[in-house]
Backbone as numpy.savetxt, mean C-alpha at the origin, in Angstrom:
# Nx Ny Nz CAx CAy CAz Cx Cy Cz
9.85 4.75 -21.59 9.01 5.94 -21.59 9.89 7.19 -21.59
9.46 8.33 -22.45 10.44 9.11 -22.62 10.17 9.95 -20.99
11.00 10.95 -20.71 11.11 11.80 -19.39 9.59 12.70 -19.49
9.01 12.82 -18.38 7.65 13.18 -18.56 8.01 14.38 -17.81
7.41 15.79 -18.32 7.74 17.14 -17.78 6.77 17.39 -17.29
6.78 17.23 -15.89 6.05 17.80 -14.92 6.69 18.98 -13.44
7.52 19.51 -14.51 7.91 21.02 -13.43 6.89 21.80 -13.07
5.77 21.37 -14.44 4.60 23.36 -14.42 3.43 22.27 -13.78
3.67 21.41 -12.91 2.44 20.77 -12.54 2.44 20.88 -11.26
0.95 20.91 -10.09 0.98 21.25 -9.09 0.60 19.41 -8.95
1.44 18.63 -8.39 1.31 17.36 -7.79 1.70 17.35 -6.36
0.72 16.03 -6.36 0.65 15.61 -5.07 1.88 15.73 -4.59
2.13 16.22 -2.83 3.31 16.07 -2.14 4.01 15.03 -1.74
2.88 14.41 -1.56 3.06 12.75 -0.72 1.66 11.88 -0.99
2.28 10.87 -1.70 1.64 9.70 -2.35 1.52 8.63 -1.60
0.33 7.53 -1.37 0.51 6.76 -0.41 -0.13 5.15 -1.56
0.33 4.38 -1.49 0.13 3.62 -2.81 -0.51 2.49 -1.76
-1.46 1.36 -2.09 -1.84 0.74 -0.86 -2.60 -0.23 -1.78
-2.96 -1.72 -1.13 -3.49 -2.92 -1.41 -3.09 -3.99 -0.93
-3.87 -4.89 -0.90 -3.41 -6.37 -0.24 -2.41 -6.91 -0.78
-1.92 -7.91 -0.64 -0.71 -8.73 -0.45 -0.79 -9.10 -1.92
0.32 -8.65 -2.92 0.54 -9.09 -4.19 0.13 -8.36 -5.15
-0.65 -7.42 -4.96 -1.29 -6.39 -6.09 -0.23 -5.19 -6.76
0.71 -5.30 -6.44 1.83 -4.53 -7.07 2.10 -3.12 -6.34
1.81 -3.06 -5.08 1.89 -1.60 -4.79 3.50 -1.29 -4.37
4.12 -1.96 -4.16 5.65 -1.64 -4.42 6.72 -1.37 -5.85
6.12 -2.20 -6.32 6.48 -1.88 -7.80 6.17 -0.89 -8.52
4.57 -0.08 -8.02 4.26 1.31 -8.83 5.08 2.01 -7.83
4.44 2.30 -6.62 5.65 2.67 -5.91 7.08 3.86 -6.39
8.14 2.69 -6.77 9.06 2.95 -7.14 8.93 3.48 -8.78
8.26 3.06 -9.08 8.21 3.26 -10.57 7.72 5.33 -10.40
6.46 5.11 -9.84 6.23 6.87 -9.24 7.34 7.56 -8.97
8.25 6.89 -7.88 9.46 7.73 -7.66 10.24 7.95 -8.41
10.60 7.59 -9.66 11.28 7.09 -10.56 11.10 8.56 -11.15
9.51 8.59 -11.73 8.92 9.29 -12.44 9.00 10.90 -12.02
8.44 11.02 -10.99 8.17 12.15 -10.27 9.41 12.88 -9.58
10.74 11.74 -9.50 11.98 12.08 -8.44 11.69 12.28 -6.95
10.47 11.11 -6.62 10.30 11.39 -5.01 11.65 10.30 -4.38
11.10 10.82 -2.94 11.85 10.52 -2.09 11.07 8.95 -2.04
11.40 8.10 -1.62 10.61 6.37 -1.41 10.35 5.89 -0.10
9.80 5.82 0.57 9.34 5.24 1.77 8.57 3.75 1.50
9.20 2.60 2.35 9.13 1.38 1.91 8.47 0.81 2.83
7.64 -0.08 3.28 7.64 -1.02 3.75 8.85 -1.66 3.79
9.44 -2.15 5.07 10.30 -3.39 5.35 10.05 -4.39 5.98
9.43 -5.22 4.83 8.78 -6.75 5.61 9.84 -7.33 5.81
10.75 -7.57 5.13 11.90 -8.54 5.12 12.78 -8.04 6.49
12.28 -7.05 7.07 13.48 -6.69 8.51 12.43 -7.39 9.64
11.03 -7.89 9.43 10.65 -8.12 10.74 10.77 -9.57 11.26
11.25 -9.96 11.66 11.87 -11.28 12.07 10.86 -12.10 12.66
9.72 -11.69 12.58 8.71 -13.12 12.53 7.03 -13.17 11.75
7.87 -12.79 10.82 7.15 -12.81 9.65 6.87 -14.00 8.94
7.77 -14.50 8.86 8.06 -16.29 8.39 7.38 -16.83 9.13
7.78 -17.04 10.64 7.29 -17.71 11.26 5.58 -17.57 11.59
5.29 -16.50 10.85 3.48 -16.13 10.90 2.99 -16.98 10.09
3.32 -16.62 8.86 3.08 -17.55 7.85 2.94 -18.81 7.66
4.06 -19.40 8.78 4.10 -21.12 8.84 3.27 -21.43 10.14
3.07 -20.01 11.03 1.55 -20.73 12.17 1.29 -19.38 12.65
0.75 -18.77 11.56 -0.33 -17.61 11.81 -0.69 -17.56 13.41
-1.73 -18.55 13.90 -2.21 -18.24 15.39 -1.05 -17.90 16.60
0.33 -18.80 16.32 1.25 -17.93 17.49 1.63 -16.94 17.04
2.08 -16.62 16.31 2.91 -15.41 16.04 2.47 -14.38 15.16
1.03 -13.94 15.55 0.43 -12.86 14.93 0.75 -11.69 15.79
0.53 -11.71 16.57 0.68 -10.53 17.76 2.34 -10.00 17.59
3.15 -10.84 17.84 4.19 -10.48 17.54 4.97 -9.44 16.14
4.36 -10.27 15.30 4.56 -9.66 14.02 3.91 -8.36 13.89
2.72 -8.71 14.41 1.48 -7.17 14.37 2.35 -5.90 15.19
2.98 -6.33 15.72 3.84 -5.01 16.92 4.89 -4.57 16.56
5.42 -5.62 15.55 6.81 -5.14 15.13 6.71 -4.36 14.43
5.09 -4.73 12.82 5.35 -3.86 12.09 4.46 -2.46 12.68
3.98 -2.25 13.96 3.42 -1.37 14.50 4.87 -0.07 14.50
5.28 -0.84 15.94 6.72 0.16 16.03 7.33 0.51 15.01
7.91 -0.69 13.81 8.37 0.05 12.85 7.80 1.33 11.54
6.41 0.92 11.51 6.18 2.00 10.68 5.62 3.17 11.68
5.58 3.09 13.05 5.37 4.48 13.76 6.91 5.45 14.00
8.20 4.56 13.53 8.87 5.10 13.55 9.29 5.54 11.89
9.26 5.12 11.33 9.44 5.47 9.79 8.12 6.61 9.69
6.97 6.60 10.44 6.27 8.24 10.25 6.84 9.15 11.15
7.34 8.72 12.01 8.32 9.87 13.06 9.26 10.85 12.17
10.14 9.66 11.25 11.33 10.18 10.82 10.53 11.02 9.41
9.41 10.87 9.06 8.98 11.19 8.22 8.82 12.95 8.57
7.98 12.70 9.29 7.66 14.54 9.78 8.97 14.84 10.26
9.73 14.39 10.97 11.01 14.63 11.39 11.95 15.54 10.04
12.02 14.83 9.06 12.65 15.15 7.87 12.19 16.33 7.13
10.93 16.54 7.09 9.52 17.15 6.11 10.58 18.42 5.72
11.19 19.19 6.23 11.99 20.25 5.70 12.77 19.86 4.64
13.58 18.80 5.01 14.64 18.54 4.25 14.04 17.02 2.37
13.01 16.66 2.85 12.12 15.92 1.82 10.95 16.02 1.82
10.60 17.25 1.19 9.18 17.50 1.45 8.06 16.81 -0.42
9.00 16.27 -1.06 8.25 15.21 -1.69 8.20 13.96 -1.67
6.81 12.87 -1.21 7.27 11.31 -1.60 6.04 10.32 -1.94
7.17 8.92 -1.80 5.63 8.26 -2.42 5.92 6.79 -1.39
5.21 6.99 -0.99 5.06 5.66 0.32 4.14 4.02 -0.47
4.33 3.15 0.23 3.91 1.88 -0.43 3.32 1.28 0.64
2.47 2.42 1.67 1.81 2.01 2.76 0.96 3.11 2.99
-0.01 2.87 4.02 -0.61 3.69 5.37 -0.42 3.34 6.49
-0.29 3.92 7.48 0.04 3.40 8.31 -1.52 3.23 9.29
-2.42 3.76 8.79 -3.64 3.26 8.95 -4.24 1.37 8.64
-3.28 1.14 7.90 -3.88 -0.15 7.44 -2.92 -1.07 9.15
-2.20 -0.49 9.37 -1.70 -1.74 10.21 -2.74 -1.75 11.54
-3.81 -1.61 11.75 -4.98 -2.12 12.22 -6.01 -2.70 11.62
-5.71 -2.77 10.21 -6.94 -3.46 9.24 -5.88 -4.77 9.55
-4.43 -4.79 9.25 -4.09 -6.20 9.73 -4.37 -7.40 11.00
-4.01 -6.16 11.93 -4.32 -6.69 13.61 -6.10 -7.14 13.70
-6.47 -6.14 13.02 -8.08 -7.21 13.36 -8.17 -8.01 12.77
-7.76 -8.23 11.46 -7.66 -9.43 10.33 -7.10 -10.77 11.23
-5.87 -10.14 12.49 -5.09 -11.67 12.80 -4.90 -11.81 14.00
-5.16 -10.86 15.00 -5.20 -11.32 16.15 -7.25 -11.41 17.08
-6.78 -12.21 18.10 -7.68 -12.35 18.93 -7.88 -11.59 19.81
-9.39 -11.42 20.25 -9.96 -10.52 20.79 -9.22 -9.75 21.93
-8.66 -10.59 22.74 -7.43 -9.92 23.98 -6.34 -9.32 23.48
-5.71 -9.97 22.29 -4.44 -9.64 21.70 -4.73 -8.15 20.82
-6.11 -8.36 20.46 -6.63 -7.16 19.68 -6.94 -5.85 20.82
-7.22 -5.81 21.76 -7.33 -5.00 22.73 -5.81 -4.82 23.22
-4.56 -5.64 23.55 -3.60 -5.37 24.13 -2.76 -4.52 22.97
-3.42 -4.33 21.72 -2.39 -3.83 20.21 -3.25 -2.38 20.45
-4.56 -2.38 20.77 -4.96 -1.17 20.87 -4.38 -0.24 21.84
-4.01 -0.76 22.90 -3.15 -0.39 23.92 -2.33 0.76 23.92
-1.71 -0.36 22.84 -0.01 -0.11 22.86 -0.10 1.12 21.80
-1.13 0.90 20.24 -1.19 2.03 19.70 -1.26 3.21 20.03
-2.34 3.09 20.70 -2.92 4.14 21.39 -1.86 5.38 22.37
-1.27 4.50 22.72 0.17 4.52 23.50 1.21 5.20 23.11
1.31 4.94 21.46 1.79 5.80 20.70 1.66 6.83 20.40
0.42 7.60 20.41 0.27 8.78 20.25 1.01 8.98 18.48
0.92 8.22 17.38 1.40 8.28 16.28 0.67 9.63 15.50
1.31 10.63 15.07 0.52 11.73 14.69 0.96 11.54 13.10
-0.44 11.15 12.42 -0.17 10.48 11.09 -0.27 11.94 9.88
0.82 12.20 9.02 0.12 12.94 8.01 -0.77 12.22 7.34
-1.44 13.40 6.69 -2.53 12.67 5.54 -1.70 12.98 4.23
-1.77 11.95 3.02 -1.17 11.86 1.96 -2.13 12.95 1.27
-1.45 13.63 0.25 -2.57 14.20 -0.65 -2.86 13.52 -1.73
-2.42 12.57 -1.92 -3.38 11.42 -2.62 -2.79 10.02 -2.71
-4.39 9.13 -2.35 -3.95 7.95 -2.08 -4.38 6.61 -3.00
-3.69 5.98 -3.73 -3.87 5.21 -4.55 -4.34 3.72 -4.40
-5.20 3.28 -4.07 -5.76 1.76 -3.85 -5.71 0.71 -4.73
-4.96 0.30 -4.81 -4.96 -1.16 -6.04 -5.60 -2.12 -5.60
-6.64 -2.52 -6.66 -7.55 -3.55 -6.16 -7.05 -5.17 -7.24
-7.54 -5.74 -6.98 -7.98 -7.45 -7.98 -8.29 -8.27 -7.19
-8.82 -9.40 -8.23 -9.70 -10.56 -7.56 -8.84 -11.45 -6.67
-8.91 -12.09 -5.57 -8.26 -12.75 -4.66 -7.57 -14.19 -5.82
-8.06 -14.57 -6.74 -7.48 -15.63 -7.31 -6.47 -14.78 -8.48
-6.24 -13.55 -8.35 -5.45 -12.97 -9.54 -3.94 -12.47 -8.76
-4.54 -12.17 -7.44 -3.83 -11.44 -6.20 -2.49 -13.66 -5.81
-3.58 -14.52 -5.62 -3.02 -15.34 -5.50 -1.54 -15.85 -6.40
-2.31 -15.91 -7.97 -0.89 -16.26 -8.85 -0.01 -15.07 -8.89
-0.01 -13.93 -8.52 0.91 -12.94 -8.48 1.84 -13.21 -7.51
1.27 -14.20 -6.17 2.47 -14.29 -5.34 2.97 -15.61 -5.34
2.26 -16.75 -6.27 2.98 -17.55 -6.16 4.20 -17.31 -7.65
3.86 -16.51 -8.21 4.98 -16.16 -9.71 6.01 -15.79 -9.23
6.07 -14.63 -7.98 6.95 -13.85 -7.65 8.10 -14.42 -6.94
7.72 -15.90 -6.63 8.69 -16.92 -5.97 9.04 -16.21 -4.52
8.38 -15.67 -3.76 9.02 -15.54 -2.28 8.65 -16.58 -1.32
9.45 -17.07 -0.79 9.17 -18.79 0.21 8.49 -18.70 0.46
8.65 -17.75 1.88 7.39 -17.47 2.75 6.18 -17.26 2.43
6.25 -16.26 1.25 4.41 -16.27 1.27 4.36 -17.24 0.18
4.68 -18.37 -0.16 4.11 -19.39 -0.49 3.22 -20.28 0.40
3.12 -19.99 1.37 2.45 -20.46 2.48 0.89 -19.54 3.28
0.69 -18.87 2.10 -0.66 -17.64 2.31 -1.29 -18.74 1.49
-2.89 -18.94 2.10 -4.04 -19.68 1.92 -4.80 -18.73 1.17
-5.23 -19.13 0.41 -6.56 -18.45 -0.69 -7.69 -17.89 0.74
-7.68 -18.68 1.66 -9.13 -17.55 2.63 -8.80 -16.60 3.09
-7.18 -16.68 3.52 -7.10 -15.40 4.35 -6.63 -14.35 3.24
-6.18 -14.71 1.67 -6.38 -13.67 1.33 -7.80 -12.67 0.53
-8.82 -14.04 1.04 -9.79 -13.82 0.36 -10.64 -12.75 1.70
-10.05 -12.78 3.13 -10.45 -12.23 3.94 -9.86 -10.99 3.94
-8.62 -10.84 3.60 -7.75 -9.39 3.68 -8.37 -8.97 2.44
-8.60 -9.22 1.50 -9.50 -8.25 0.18 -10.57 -7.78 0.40
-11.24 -8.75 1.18 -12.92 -7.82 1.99 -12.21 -6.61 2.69
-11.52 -6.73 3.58 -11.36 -6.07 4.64 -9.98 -4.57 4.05
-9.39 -4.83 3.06 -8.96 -3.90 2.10 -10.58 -2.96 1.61
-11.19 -3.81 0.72 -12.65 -3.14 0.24 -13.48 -2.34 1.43
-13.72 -3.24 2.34 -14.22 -2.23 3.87 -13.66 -0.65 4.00
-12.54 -1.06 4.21 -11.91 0.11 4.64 -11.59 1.01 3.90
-11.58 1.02 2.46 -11.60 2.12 1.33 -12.98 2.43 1.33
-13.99 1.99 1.64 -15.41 2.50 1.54 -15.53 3.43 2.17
-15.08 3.63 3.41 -15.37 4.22 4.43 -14.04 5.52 4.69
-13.03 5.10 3.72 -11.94 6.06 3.89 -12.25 7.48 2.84
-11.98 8.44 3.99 -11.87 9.78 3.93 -11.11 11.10 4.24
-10.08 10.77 4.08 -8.83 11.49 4.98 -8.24 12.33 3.58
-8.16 11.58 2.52 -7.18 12.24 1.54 -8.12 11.71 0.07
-7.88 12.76 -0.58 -8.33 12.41 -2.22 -7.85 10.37 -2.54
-8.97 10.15 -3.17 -9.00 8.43 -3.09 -8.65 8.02 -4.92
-7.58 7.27 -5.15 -7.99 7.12 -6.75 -7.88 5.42 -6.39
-9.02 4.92 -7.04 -9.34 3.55 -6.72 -9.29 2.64 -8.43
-8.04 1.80 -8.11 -7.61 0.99 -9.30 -7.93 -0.33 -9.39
-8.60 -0.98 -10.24 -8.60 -2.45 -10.87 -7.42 -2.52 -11.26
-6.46 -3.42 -11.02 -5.24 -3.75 -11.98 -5.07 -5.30 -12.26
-6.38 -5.69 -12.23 -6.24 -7.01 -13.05 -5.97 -7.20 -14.36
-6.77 -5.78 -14.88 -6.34 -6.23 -16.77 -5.75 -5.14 -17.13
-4.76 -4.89 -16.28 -3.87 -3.88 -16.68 -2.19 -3.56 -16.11
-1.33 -3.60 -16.65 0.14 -3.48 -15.92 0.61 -2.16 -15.80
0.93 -1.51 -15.00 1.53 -0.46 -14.34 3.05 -0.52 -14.31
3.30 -1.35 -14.42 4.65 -1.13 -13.94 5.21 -1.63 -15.46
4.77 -2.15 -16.37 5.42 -3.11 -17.35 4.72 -2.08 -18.93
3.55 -1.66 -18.91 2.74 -1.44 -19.89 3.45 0.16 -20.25
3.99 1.12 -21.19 3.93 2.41 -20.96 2.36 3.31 -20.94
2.10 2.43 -21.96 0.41 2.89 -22.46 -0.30 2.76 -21.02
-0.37 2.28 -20.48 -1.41 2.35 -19.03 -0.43 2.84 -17.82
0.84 2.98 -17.86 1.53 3.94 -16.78 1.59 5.00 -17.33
1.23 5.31 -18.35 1.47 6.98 -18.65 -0.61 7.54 -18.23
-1.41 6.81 -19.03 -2.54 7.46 -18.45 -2.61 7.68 -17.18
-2.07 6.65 -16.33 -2.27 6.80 -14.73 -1.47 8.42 -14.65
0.13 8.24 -15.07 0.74 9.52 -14.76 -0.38 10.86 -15.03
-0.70 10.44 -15.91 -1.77 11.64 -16.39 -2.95 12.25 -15.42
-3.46 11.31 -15.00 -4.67 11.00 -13.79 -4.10 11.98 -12.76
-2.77 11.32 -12.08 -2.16 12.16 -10.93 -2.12 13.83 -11.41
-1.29 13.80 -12.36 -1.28 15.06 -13.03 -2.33 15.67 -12.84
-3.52 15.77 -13.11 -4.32 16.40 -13.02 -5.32 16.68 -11.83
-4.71 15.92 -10.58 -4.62 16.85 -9.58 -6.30 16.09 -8.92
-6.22 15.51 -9.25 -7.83 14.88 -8.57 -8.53 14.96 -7.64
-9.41 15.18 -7.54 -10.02 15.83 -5.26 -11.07 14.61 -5.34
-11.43 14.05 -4.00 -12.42 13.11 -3.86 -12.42 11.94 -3.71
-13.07 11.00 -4.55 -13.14 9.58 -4.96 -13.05 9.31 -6.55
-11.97 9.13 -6.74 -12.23 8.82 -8.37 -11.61 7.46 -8.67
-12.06 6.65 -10.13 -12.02 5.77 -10.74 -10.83 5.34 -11.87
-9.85 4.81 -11.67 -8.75 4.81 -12.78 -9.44 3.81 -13.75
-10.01 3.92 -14.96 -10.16 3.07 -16.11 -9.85 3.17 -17.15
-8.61 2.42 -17.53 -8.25 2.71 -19.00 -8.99 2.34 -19.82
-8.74 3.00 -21.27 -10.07 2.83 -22.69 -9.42 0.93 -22.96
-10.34 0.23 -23.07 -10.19 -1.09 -23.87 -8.51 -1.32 -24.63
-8.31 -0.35 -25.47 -6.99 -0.25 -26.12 -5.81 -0.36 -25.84
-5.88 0.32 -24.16 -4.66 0.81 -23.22 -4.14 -0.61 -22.78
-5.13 -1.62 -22.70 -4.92 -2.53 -21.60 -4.24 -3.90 -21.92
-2.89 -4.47 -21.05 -2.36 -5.65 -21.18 -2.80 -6.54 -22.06
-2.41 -6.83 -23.10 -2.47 -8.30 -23.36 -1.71 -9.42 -22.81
């Protein structure tokens, strides 16, 4: 894709890219930063050290995992406002709102009250993104994406629970209202691979969107 000139454009400051497990939101992600020259804020699953072990017995080691990635992304929004002078553009591959759509998804009722606790505890003072991107697809499309991608561990994610984290993704965008919403199907469409359907999206942002809106490319745009 040739260099896209967006100096004379008023874009979003901070991008928050978001979806269940396998839908590509790391890969646009970076590809945004790429584009735009933001700063990248990552998820780091691979630093929480019992993550694996969730996967291979979900019921012990949910709580654990649920806290790690608590602390860690309350500190990656610390350093975030912390910085805001010195990187005041980016594009994140999270909310940090969703890490309670996880904890109710996986812990039990006590464990779910002892995470509220501790949040709470935190006092985490979240910016709001000025726009937030939702990638959606069907739980059996979301499935072969992670078994293609060859990572061990989540070779060991069951079709229910991701058929339970896609409800509970859909829940919580219904009801979300904090920041302009652009809500994506990317089942029949590649973002990260296609130019023809990453440049309309670029376009979309570009133009600065307020509300709830719909990314649909024309028939033409889309993956074969």
């Amino acid at each position: 894709m040739t260099q896209l000139a967006v100096s004379d454009k008023k874009l979003p400051r901070y991008i928050a890219v978001e979806g269940p497990i396998g839908v590509g939101k790391t890969s646009l992600t970076k590809r945004l930063a790429r584009t735009f020259n933001y700063e990248l804020l990552l998820e780091k699953s691979d630093e929480n050290p019992f993550l694996n072990r969730f996967y291979k017995n979900p019921r012990q080691h949910a709580l654990s995992t649920q806290l790690f990635f608590l602390f860690q992304r309350a500190q990656q929004i610390e350093d975030l406002r912390q910085d805001d002078l010195f990187t005041p553009v980016r594009v994140a591959d999270f909310l940090i709102e969703k890490d309670q759509l996880f904890a109710q998804q996986n812990l039990d009722t006590d464990e779910y009250k002892l995470y509220q606790k501790v949040y709470h505890h935190l006092t985490i003072n979240i910016p709001s993104p000025d726009l937030v991107i939702y990638l959606q697809a069907p739980t059996n499309t979301l499935l072969e994406r992670i078994q293609k991608r060859g990572i061990k561990a989540e070779q060991l994610i069951k079709l229910s629970y991701l058929e339970n984290l896609n409800h509970a993704y859909t829940e919580f965008f219904h009801y979300y209202d904090k920041s302009p919403l652009l809500i994506i199907n990317s089942a029949g469409i590649d973002l990260v691979h296609n130019d023809n359907d990453y440049q309309t999206l670029v376009d979309c942002i570009l133009s600065n969107p307020g509300g709830i809106n719909y990314f649909n490319p024309s028939p033409s745009l889309i993956s074969k």
